[in-house]
Structure formats: structure tokens, C-alpha cells
mmCIF file of the C-alpha atoms, coordinates in Angstrom:
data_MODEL
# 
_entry.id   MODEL 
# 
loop_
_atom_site.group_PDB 
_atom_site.id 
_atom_site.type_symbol 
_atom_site.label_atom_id 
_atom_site.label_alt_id 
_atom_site.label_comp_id 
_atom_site.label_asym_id 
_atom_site.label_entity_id 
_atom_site.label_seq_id 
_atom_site.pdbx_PDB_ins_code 
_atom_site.Cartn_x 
_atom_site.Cartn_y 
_atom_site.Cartn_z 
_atom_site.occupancy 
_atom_site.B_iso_or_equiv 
_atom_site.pdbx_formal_charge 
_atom_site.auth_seq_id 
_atom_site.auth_comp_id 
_atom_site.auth_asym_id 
_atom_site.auth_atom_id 
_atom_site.pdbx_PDB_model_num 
ATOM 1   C CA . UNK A 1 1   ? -19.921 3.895   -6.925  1.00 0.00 ? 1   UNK A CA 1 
ATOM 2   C CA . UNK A 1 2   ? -20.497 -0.037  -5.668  1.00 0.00 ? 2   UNK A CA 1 
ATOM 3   C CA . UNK A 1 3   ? -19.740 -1.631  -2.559  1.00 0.00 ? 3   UNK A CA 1 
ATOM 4   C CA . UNK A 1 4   ? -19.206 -5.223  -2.675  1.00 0.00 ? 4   UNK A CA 1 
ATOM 5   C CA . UNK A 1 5   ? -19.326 -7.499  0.411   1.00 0.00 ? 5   UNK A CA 1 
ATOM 6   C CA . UNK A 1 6   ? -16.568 -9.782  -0.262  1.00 0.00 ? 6   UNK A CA 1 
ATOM 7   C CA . UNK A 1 7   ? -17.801 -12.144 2.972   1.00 0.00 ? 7   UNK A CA 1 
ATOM 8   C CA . UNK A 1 8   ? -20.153 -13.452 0.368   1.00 0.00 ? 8   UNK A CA 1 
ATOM 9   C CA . UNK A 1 9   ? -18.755 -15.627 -2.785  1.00 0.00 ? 9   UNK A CA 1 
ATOM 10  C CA . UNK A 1 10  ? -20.602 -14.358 -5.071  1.00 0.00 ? 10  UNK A CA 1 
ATOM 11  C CA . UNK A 1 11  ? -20.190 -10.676 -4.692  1.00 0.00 ? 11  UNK A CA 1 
ATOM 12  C CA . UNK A 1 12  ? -16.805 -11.498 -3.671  1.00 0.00 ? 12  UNK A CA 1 
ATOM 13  C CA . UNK A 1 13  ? -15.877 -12.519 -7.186  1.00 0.00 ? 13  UNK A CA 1 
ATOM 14  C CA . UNK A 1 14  ? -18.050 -9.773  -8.414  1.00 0.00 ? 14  UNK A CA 1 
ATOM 15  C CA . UNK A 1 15  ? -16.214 -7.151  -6.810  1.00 0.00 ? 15  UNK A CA 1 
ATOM 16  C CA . UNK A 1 16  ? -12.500 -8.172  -7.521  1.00 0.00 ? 16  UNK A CA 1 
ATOM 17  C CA . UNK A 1 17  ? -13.272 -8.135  -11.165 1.00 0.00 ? 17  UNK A CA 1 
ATOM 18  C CA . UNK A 1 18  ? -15.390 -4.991  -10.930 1.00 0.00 ? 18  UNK A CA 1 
ATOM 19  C CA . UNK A 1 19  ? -11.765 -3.533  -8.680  1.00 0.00 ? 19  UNK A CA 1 
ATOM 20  C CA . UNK A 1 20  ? -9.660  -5.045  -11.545 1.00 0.00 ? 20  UNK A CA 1 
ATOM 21  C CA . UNK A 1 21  ? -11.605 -3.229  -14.557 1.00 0.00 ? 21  UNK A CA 1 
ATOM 22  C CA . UNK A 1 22  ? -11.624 -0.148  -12.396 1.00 0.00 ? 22  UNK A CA 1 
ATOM 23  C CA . UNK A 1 23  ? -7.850  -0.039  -11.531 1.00 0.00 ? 23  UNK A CA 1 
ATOM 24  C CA . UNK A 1 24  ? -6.914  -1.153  -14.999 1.00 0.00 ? 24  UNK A CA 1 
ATOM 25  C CA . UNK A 1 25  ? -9.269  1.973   -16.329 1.00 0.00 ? 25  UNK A CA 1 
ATOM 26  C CA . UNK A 1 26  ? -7.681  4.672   -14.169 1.00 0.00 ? 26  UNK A CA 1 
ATOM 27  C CA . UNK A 1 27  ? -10.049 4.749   -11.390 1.00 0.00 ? 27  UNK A CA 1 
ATOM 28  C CA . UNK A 1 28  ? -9.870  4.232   -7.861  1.00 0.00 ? 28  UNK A CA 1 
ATOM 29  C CA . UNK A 1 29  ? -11.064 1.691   -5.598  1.00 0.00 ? 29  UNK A CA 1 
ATOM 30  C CA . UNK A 1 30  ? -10.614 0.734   -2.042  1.00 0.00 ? 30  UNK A CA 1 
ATOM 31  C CA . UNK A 1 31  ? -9.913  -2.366  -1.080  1.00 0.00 ? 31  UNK A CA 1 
ATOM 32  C CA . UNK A 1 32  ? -9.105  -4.288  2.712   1.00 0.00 ? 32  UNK A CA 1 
ATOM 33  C CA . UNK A 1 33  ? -5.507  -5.132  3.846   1.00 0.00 ? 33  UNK A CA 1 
ATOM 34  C CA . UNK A 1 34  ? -3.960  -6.415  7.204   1.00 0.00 ? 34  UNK A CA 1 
ATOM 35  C CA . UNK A 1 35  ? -3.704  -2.992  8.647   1.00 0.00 ? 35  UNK A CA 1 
ATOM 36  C CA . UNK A 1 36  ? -6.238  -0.592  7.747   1.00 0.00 ? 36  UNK A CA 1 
ATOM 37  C CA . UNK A 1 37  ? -8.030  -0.110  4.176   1.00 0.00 ? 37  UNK A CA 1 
ATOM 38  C CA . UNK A 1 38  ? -6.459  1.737   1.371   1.00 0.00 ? 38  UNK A CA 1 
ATOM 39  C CA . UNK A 1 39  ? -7.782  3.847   -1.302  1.00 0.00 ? 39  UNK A CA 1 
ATOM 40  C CA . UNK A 1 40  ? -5.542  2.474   -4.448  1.00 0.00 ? 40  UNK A CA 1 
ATOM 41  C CA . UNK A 1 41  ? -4.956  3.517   -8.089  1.00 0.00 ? 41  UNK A CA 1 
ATOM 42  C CA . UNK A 1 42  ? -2.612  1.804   -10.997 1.00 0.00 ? 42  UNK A CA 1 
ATOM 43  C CA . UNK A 1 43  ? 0.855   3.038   -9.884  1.00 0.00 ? 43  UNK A CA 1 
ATOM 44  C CA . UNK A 1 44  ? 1.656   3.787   -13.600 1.00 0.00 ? 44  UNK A CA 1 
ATOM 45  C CA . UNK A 1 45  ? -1.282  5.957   -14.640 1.00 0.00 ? 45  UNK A CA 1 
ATOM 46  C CA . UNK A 1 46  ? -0.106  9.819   -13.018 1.00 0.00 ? 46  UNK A CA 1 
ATOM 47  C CA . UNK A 1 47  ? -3.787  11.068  -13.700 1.00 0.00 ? 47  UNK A CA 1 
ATOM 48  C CA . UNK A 1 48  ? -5.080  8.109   -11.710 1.00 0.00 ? 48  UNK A CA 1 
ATOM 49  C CA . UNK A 1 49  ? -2.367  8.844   -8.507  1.00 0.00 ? 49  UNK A CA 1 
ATOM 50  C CA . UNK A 1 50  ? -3.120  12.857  -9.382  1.00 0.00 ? 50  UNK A CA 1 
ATOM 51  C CA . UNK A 1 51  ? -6.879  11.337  -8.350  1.00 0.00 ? 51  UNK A CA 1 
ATOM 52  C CA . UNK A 1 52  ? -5.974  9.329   -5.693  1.00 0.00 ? 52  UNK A CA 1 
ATOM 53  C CA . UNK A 1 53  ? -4.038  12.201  -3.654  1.00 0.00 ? 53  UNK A CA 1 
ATOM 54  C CA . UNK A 1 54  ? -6.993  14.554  -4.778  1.00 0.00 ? 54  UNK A CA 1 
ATOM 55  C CA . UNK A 1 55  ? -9.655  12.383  -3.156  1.00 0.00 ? 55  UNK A CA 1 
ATOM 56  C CA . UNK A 1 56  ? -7.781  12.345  0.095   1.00 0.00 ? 56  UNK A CA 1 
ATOM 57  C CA . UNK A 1 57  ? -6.863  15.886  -0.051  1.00 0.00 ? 57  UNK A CA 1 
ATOM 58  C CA . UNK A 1 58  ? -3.293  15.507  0.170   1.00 0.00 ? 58  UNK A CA 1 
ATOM 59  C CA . UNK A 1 59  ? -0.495  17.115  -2.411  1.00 0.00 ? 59  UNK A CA 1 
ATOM 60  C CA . UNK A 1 60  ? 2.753   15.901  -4.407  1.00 0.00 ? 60  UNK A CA 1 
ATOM 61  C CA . UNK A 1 61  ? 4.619   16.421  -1.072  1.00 0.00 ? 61  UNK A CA 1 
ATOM 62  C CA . UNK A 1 62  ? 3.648   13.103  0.517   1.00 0.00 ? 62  UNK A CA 1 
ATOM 63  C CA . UNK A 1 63  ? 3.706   10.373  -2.557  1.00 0.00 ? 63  UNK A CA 1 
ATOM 64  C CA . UNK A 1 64  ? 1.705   6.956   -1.731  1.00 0.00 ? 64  UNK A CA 1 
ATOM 65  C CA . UNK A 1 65  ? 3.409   3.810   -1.112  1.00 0.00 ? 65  UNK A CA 1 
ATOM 66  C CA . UNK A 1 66  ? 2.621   1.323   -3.554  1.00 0.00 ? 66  UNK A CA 1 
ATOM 67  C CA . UNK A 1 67  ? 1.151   -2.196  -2.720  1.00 0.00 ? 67  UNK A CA 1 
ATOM 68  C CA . UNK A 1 68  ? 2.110   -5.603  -4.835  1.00 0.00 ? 68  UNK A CA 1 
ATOM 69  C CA . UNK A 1 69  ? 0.355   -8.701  -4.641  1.00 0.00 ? 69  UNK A CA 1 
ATOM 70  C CA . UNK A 1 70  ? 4.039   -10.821 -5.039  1.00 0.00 ? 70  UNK A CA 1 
ATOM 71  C CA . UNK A 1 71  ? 8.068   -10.794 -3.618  1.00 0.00 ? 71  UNK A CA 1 
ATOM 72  C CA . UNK A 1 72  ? 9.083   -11.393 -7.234  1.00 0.00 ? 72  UNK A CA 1 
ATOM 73  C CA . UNK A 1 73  ? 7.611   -7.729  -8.702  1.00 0.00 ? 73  UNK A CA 1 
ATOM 74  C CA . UNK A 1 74  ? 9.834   -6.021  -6.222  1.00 0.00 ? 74  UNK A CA 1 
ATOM 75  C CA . UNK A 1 75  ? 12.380  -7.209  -8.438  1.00 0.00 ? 75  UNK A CA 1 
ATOM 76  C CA . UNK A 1 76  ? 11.090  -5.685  -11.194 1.00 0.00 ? 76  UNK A CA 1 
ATOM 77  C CA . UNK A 1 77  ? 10.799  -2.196  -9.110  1.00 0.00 ? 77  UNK A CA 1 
ATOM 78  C CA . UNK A 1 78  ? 14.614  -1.630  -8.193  1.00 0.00 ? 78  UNK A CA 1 
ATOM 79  C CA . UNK A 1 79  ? 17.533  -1.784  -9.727  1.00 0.00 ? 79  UNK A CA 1 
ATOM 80  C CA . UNK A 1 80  ? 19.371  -3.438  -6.850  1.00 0.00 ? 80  UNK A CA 1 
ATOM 81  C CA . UNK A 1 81  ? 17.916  -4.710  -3.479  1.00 0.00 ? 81  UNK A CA 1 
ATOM 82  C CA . UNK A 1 82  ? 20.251  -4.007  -0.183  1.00 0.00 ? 82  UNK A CA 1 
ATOM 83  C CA . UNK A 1 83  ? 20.680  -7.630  1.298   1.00 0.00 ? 83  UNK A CA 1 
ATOM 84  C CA . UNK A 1 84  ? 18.933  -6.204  4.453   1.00 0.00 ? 84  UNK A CA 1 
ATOM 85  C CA . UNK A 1 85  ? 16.059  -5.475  2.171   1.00 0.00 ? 85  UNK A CA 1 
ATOM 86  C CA . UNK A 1 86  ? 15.919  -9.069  1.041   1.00 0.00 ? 86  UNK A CA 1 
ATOM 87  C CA . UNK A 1 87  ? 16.124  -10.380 4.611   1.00 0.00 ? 87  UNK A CA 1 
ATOM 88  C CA . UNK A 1 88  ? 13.031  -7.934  6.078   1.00 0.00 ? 88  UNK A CA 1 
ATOM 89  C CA . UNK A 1 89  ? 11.012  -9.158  2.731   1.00 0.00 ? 89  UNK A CA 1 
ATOM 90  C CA . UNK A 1 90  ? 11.767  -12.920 3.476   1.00 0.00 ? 90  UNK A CA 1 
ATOM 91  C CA . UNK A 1 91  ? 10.973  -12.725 7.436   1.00 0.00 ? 91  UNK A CA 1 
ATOM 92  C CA . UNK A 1 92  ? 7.856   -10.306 7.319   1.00 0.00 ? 92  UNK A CA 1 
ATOM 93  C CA . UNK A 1 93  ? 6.452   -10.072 3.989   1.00 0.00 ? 93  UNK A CA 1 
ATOM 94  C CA . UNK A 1 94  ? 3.058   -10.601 3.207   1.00 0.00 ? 94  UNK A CA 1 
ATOM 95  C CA . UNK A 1 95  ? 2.745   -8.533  6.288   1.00 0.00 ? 95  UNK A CA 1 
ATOM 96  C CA . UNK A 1 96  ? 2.655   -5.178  7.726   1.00 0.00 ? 96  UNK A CA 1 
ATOM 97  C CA . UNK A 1 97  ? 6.114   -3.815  6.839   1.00 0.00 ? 97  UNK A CA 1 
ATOM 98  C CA . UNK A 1 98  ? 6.453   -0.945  4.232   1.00 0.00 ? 98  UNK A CA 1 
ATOM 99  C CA . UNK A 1 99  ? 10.158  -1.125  3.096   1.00 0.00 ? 99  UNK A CA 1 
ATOM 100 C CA . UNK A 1 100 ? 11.778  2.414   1.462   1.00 0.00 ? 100 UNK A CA 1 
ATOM 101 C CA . UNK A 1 101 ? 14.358  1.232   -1.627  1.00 0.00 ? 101 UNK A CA 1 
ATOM 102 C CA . UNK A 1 102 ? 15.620  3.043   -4.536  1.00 0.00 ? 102 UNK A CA 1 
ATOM 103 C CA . UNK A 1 103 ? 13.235  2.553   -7.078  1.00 0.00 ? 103 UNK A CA 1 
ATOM 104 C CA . UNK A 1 104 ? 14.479  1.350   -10.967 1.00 0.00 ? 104 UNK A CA 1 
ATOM 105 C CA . UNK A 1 105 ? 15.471  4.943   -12.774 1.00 0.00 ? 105 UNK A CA 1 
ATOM 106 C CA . UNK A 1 106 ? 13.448  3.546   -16.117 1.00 0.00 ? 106 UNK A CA 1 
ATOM 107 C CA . UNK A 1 107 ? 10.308  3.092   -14.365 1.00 0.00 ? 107 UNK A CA 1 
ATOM 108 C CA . UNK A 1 108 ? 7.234   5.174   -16.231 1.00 0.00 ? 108 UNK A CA 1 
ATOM 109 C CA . UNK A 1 109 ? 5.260   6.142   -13.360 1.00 0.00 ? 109 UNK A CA 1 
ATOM 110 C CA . UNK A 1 110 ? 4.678   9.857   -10.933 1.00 0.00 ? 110 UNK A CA 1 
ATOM 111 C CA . UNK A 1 111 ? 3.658   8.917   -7.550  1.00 0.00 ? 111 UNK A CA 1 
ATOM 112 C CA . UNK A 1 112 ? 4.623   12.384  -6.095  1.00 0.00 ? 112 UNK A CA 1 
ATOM 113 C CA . UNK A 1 113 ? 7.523   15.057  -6.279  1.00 0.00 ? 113 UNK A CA 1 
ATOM 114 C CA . UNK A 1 114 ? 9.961   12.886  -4.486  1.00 0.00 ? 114 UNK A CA 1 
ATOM 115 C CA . UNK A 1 115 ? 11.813  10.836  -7.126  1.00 0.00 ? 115 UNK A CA 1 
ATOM 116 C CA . UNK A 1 116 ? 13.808  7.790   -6.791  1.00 0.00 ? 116 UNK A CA 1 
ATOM 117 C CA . UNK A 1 117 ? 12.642  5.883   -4.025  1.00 0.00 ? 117 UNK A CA 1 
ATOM 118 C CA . UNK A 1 118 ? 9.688   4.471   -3.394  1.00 0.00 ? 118 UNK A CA 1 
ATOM 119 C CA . UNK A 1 119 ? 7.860   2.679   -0.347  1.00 0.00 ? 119 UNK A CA 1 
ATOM 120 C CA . UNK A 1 120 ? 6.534   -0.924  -0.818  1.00 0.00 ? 120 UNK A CA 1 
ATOM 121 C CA . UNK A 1 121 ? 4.779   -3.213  0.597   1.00 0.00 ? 121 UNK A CA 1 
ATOM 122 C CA . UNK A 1 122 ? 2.937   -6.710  0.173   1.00 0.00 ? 122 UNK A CA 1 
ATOM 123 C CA . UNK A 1 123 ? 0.204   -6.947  2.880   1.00 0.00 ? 123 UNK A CA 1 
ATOM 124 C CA . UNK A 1 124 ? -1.223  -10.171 4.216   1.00 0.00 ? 124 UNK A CA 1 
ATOM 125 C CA . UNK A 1 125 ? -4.973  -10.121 2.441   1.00 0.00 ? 125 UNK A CA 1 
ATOM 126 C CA . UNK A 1 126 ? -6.542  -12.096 0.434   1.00 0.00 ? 126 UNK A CA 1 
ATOM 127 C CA . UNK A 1 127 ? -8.368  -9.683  -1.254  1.00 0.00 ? 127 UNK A CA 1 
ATOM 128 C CA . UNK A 1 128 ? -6.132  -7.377  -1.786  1.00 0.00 ? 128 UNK A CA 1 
ATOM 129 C CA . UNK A 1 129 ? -3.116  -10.170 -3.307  1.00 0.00 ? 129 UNK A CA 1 
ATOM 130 C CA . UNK A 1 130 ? -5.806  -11.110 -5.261  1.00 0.00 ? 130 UNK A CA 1 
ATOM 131 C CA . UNK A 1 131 ? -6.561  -8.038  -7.048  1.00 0.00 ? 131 UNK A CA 1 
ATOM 132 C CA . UNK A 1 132 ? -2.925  -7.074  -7.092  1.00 0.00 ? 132 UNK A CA 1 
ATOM 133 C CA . UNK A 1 133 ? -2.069  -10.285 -8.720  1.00 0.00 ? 133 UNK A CA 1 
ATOM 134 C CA . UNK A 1 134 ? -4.083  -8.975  -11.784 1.00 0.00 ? 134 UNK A CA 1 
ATOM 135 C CA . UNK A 1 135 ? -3.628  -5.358  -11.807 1.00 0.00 ? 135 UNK A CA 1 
ATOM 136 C CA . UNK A 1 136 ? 0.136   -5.156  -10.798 1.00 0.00 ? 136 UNK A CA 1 
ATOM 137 C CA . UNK A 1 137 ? 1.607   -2.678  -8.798  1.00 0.00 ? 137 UNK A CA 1 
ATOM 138 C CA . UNK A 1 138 ? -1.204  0.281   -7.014  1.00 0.00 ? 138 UNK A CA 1 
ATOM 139 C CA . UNK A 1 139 ? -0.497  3.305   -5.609  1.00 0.00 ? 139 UNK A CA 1 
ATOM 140 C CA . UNK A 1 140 ? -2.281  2.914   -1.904  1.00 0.00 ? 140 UNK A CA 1 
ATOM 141 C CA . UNK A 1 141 ? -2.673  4.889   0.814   1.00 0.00 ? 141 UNK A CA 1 
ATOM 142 C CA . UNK A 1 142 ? -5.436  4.980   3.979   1.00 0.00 ? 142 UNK A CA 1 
ATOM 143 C CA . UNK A 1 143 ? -8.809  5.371   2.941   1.00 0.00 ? 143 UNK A CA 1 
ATOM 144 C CA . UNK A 1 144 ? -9.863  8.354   4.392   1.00 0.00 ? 144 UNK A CA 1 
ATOM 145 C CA . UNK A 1 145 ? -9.169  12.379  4.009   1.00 0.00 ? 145 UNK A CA 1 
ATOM 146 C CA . UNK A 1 146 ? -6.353  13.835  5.712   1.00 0.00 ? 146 UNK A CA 1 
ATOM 147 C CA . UNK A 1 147 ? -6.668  14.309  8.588   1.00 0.00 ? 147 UNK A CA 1 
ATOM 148 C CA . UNK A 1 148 ? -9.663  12.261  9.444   1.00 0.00 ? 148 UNK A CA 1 
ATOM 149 C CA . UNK A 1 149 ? -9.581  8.428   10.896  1.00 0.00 ? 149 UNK A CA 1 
ATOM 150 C CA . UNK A 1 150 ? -8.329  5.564   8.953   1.00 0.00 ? 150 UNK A CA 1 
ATOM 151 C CA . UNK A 1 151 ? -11.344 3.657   7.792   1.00 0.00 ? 151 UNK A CA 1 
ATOM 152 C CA . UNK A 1 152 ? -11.613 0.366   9.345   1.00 0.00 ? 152 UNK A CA 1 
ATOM 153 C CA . UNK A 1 153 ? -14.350 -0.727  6.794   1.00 0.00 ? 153 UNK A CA 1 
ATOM 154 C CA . UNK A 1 154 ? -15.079 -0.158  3.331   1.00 0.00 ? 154 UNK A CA 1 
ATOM 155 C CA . UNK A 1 155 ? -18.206 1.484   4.421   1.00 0.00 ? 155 UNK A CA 1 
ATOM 156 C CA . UNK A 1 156 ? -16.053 4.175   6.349   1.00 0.00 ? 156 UNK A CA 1 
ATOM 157 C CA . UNK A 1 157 ? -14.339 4.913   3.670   1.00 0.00 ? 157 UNK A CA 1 
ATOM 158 C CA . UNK A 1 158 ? -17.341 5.224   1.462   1.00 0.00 ? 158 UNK A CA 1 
ATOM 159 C CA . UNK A 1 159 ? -18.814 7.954   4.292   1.00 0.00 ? 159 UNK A CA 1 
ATOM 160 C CA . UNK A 1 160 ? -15.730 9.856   3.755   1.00 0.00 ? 160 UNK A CA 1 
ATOM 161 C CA . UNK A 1 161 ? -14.570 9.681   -0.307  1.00 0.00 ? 161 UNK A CA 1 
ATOM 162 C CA . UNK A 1 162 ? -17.946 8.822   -1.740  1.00 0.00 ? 162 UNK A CA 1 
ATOM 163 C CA . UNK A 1 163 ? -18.530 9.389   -5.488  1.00 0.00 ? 163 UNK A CA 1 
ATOM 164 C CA . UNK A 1 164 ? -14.175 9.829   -5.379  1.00 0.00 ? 164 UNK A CA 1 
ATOM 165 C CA . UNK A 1 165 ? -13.901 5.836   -5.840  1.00 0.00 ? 165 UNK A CA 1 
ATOM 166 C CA . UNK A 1 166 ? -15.517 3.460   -8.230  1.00 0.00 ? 166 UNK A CA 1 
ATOM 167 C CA . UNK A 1 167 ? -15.926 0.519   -6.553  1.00 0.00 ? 167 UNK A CA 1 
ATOM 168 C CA . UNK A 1 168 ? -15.537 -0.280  -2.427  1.00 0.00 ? 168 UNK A CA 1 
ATOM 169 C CA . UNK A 1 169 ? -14.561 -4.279  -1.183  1.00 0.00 ? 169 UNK A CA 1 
ATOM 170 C CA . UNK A 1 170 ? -15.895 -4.636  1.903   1.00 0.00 ? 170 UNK A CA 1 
ATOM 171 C CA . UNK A 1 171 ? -14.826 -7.845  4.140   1.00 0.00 ? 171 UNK A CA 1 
ATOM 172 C CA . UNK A 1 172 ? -15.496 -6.186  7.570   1.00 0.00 ? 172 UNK A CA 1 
ATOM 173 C CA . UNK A 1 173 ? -13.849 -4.741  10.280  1.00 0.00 ? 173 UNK A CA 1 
ATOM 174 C CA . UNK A 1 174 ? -10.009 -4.736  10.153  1.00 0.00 ? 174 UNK A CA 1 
ATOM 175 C CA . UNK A 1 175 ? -8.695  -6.887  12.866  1.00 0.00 ? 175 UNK A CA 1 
ATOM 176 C CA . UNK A 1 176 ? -5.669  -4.997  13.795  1.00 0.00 ? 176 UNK A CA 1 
ATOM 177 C CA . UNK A 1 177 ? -5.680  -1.636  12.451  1.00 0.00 ? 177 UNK A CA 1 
ATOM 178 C CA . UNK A 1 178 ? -2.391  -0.733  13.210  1.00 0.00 ? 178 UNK A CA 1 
ATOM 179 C CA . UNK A 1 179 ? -0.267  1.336   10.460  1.00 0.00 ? 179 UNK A CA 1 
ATOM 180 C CA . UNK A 1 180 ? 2.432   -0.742  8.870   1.00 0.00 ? 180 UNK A CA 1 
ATOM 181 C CA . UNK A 1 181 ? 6.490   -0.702  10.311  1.00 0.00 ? 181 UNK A CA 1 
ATOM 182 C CA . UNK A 1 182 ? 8.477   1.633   7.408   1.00 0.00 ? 182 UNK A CA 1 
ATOM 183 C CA . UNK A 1 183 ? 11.878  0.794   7.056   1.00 0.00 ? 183 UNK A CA 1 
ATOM 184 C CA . UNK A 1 184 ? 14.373  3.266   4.996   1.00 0.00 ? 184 UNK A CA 1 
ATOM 185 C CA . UNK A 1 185 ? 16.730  1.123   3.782   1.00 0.00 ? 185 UNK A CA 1 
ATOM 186 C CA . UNK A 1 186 ? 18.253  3.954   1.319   1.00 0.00 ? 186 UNK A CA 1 
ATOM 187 C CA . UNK A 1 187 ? 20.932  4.603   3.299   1.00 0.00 ? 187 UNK A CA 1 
ATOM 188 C CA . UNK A 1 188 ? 24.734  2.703   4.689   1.00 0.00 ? 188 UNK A CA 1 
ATOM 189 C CA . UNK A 1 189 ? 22.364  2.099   7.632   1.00 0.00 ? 189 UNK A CA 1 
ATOM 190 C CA . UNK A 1 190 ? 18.774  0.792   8.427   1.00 0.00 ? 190 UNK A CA 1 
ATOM 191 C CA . UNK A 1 191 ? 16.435  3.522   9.511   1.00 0.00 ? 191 UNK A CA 1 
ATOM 192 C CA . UNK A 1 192 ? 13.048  2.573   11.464  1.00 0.00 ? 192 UNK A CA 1 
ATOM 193 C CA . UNK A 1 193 ? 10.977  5.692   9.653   1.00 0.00 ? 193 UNK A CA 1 
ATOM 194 C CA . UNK A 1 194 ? 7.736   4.668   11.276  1.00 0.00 ? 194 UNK A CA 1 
ATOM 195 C CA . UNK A 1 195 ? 6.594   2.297   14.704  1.00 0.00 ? 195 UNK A CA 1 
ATOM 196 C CA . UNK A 1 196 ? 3.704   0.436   13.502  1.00 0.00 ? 196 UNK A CA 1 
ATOM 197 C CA . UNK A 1 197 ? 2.337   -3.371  13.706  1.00 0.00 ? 197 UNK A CA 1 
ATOM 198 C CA . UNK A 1 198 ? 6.177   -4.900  13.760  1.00 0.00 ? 198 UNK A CA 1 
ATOM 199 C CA . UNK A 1 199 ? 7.915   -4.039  16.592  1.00 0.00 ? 199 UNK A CA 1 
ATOM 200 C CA . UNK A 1 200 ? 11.561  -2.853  16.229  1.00 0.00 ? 200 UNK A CA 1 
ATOM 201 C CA . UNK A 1 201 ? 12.876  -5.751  18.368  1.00 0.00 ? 201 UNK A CA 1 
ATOM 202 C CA . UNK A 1 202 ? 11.509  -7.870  15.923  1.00 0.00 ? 202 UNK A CA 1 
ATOM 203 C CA . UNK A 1 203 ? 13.042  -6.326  12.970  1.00 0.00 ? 203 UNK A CA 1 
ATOM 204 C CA . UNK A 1 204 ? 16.103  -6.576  15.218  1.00 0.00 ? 204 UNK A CA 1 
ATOM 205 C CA . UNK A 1 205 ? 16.506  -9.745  15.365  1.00 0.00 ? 205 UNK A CA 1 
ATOM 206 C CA . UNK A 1 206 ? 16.652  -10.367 11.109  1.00 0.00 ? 206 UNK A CA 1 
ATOM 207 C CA . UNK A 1 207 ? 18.600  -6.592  10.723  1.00 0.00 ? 207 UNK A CA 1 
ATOM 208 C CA . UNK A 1 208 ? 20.423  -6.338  13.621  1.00 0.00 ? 208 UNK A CA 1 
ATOM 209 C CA . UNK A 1 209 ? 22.292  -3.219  12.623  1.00 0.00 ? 209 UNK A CA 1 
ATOM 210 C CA . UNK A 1 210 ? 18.898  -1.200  11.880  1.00 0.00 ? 210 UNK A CA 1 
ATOM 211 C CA . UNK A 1 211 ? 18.599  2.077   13.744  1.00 0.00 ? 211 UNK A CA 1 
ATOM 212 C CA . UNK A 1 212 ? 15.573  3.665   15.551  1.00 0.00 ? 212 UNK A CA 1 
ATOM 213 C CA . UNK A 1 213 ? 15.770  7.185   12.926  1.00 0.00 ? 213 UNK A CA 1 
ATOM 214 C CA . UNK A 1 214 ? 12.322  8.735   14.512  1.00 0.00 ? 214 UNK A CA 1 
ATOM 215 C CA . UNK A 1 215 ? 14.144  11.087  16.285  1.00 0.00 ? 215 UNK A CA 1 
ATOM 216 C CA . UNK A 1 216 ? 12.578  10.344  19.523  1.00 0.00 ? 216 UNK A CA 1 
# 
């Protein structure tokens, strides 16, 4: 277990490639992105997610949404992107907007017991694009246990999943840490799943047909 501060060059560099080996071996790491931090595994190695969802205490129930460091692998994830999907990726990604699509049926991966879709996102972090660029698509979710806060720093996330994670990028205090906006876009309709850092008016004005489906 290593914690990097990535606000210095050296053990910047030091820690993405110590992240990249890690991820690319089947461990986890955690690593900063525009909203809060995430714990993250390789998307396509099930003992590495089985890890990941061990280490926060969660089950199969609620599968992780998976980051990517570019537009152009969400290509390679679905079979066939809605054109509203396409226009909320063009106006807000990298960002803080989780989109829900129907992943590609030949994909070799287990994130969870709900099959065929999966939730995506590309968040606005260096870091993080960085090692994503290398590693490909992770399995991420907040870095702390159910139930407890989301961990603003990689520190806080160390206090709460210790020896779980193999190595911890720290680059300070999230600015923002506000969850990201999660769009279903499964369905004839747009669905707003979750409120977070993008405000349905402004998701509005690219999908104007997308519908507030919180129930609320």
C-alpha cells in the first residue's frame, strides 16, 4: 500500500506508473477525478471488480460504473449509441456526467448481476485520463465503504480501505465534490437517474426531450 502525491512531478510520474502496473495486475487503486475520488479496478478482470465491491462492502446488486480516459472507447463499449447519447458526450464530456447505454453483448467483462447496460463516464482529471489512457476502461466507484463519506482525498480513502488498495494518487482536496449527473438513456425517452454536478436545465438545453425519472 503507497500513496503518491501527484502535486509533486516526480512522485507524480511515479505513481501513475505504479496505478498502471497495479490496474493492469488485478489490483485496485484509487485515483482523483472532478467529483470525488474513486476506488478503480480493470473493468475486464471479474476477480479484480469481485475486489473492488468487496473493499467497499457492497454486493453484485449495485455494479460500478466504469471510467475511460477517451470519447472514442465508448465506441468500442456499445453496439449502437442513441443520438441523444452522442449529443450529452459532445456538450459535457470530460465532465461530471455518467451516461447509462446498452453495453456491446460480446464484451468479456462482470461488473455486477445487472447485464447489458452499463454506466460511463469520462471525468475531467488529469490524473485520472492519464492512467485511463494506458489501462483502458476501470471499473470505479467512490472511495469509501458504504455507507460512510465519499473521500475527498486519497488520504481519506486510505483511512477507510487501507491494505484493500495497492497504490493511492493523491493531488489534494477535490474542488467540487459533487456526485456526477446519470442519465439513462436506455429507454424511447431520456431519464435524469441521478441530480448531481450538471444541472437538469443544462442537460435541457442539448436533450430537450429528457425527463426528470427520480420520482420526486
Amino acid at each position: 500500500m503507497m500513496l503518491y502525491d501527484c502535486r509533486s512531478p516526480a512522485d507524480r510520474d511515479r505513481g501513475i506508473a505504479a496505478a498502471i502496473e497495479a490496474v493492469k495486475n488485478g489490483e485496485l487503486v484509487v485515483l482523483p477525478t472532478d467529483t470525488v475520488y474513486g476506488i478503480g479496478a480493470d473493468a475486464f478482470t471479474p476477480y479484480a471488480v469481485k475486489a473492488l465491491l468487496d473493499a467497499k462492502g457492497r454486493g453484485r446488486q449495485m455494479p460500478p460504473p466504469v471510467l475511460i480516459g477517451s470519447r472514442h472507447t465508448l465506441d468500442g463499449l456499445v453496439f449502437s449509441l442513441p443520438t441523444a447519447a452522442r449529443d450529452l458526450v459532445e456538450a459535457f464530456w470530460p465532465g461530471a456526467l455518467t451516461i447509462v447505454v446498452e453495453h456491446s453483448p460480446s464484451l468479456q467483462w462482470d461488473l455486477g448481476d445487472k447485464t447489458g447496460t452499463v454506466a460511463v463516464r469520462m471525468p475531467l482529471h488529469p490524473v485520472a485520463l492519464e492512467v485511463l489512457r494506458e489501462t483502458g476502461p476501470m471499473a470505479v466507484s467512490s472511495a469509501n465503504k458504504t455507507g460512510q463519506p465519499a473521500a475527498v482525498t486519497a488520504e481519506e480513502a486510505r483511512d477507510q480501505l487501507s491494505y484493500s488498495v495497492r497504490a493511492y494518487l493523491e493531488a489534494g482536496p477535490c474542488p467540487d465534490p459533487v456526485p456526477s449527473t446519470i442519465v439513462d438513456l436506455t429507454g424511447e425517452v431520456p431519464q435524469l437517474l441521478r441530480a448531481g454536478a450538471i444541472p437538469l436545465e443544462k442537460l435541457r438545453d442539448v436533450v430537450p426531450d429528457l425527463v426528470d425519472g427520480r420520482g420526486v
